[in-house]
VEXDRENLO-240145 format. One record per residue (C-alpha): residue in one letter; z, y, x. Coordinates in steps of 0.02 Angstrom, whole numbers, padded with zeros to 5 digits, always signed. Layout:
N
AZYX...
***
This chain:
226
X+04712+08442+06861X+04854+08398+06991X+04814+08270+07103X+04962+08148+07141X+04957+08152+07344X+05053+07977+07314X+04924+07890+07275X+04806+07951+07397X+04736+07825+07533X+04805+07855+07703X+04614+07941+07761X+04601+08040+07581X+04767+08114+07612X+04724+08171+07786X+04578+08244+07747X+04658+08339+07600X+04794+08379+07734X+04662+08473+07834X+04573+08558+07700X+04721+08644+07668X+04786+08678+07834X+04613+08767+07853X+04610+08861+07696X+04782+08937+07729X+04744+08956+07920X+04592+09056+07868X+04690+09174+07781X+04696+09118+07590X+04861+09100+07510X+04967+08952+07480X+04972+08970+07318X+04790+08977+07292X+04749+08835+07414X+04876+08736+07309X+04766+08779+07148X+04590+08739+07219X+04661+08562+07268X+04773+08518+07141X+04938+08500+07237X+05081+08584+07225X+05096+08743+07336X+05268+08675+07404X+05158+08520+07462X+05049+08648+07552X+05211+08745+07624X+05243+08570+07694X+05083+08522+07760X+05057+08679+07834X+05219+08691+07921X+05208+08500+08000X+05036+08596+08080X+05125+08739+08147X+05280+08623+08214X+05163+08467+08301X+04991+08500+08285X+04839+08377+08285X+05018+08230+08253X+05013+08313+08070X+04859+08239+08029X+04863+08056+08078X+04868+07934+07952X+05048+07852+07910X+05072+07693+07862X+05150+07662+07683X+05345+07663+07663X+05382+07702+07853X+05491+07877+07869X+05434+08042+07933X+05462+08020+08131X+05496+07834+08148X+05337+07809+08255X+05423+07904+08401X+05319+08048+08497X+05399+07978+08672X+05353+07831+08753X+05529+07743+08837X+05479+07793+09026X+05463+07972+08931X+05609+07964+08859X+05708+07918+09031X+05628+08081+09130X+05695+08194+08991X+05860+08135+09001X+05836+08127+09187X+05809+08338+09180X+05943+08359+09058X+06060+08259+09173X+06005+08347+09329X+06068+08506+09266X+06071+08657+09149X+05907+08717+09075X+05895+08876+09179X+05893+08773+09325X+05757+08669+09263X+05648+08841+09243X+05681+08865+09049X+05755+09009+08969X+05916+08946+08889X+06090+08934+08939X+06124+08790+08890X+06029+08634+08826X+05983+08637+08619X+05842+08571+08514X+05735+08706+08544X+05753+08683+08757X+05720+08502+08726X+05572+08546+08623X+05520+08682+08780X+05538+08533+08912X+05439+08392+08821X+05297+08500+08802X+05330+08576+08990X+05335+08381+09048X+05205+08291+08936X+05121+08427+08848X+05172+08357+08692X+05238+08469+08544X+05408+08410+08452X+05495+08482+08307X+05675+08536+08318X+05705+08391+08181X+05621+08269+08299X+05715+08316+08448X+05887+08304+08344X+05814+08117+08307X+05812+08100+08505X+05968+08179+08544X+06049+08053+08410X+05962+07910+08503X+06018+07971+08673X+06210+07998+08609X+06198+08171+08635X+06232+08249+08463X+06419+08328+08417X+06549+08324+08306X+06535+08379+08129X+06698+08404+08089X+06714+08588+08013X+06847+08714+08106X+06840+08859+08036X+06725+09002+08157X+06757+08893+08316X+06648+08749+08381X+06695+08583+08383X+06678+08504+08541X+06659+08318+08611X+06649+08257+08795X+06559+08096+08773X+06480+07957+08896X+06309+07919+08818X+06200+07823+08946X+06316+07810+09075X+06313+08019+09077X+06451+08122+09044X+06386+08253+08911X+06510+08400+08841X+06436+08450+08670X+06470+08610+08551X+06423+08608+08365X+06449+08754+08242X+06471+08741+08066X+06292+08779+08039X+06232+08632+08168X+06180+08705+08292X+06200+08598+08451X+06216+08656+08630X+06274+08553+08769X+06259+08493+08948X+06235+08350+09045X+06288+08262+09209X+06314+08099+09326X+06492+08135+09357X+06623+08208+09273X+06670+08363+09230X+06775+08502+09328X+06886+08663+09268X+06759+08751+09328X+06603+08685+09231X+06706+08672+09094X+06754+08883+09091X+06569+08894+09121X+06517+08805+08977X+06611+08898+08854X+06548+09058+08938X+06380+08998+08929X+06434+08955+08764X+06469+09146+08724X+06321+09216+08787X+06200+09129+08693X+06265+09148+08550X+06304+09341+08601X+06489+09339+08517X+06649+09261+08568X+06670+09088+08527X+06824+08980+08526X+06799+08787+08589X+06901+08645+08440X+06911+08500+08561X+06872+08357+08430X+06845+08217+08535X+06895+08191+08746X+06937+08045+08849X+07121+07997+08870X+07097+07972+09063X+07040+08168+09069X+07196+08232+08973X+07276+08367+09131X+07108+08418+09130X+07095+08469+08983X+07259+08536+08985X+07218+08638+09132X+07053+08688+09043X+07151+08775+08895X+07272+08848+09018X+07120+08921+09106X+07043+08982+08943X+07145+09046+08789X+06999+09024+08681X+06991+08821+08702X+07107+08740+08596X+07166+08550+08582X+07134+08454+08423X+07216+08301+08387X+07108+08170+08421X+07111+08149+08584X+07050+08026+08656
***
């Protein structure tokens, strides 16, 4: 019989949550953890994933009709001492092993700062609140890039075609030379050569960005600017 984890009570389903999570954590298959409860095994995947990403926050009940992640992880005052970090400079400068800030650094320094455990998808929900996502417009094996003034920051994001997000952070605006840096940065995290599609800059930084792609023959101009 398949049980319909629907129609579950919020405490039924978290206790079925946990059965499972144990089953597969003490080495049975998904597959036949899925069979002995009645679910199906890509509920399991699911469940057991959420563990692996957050932890004990898998297992709390959720209230009826409210979306994965709503209840946010980060209290506001939280919330203002990451961006704090971020603004304050790169990640490597903040002690964490990454070039430049992503999902995954963000995910690093939460749990460095509050000992609290994120998923990337959560900290993409926080980068949206903050203003710190990119552009999505496609352009062909180069990276779109925005310079953008979330929060009273100024915040120079890259976004491949696949989504991944890297960017950085500051009070004041940017030079030549951080920009040159963050494309090289840019490079070696990704370990290739990348070239920088400027989808989106502020009019009143135009010779700068002229001076930018005169610098660097691998940063071109779109054509919305700002």
């Amino acid at each position: 019989m398949t049980t319909d984890a629907r129609r579950l009570s919020a405490s039924e389903l978290e206790r079925l949550r946990r059965r499972a999570v144990a089953a597969v954590t003490a080495g049975l298959s998904q597959g036949r953890v899925a069979t002995m409860l009645g679910v199906s095994r890509k509920t399991v995947g699911v469940w057991v994933r959420a563990y692996q990403a957050t932890g004990e926050q898998a297992f709390p009940p959720q209230r009826r009709g409210r979306r994965v992640g709503e209840c946010l992880a980060l209290s506001g005052e939280q919330q203002d001492r990451i961006v704090a970090v971020v603004a304050a400079g790169l990640p490597d400068a903040a002690g964490l092993p990454h070039l430049l800030w992503t999902r995954r650094a963000v995910t690093e320094l939460v749990e460095r700062e509050f000992g609290i455990r994120i998923s990337p998808a959560t900290a993409d929900r926080y980068l949206t609140r903050w203003g710190l996502t990119g552009p999505r417009e496609y352009v062909g094996d180069g990276l779109a890039v925005r310079w953008t003034a979330p929060r009273g920051l100024h915040a120079l994001v890259a976004v491949t075609n696949r989504g991944l997000v890297f960017f950085r952070a500051g009070r004041l605006p940017f030079d030549v030379a951080q920009l040159v840096d963050f494309r090289n940065r840019l490079r070696m995290q990704l370990a290739r050569e990348v070239t920088a599609v400027v989808a989106e800059w502020p009019a009143a930084q135009r010779q700068l960005l002229e001076r930018w792609c005169s610098a660097d023959r691998n940063v071109i101009a779109g054509l919305s600017i700002g």
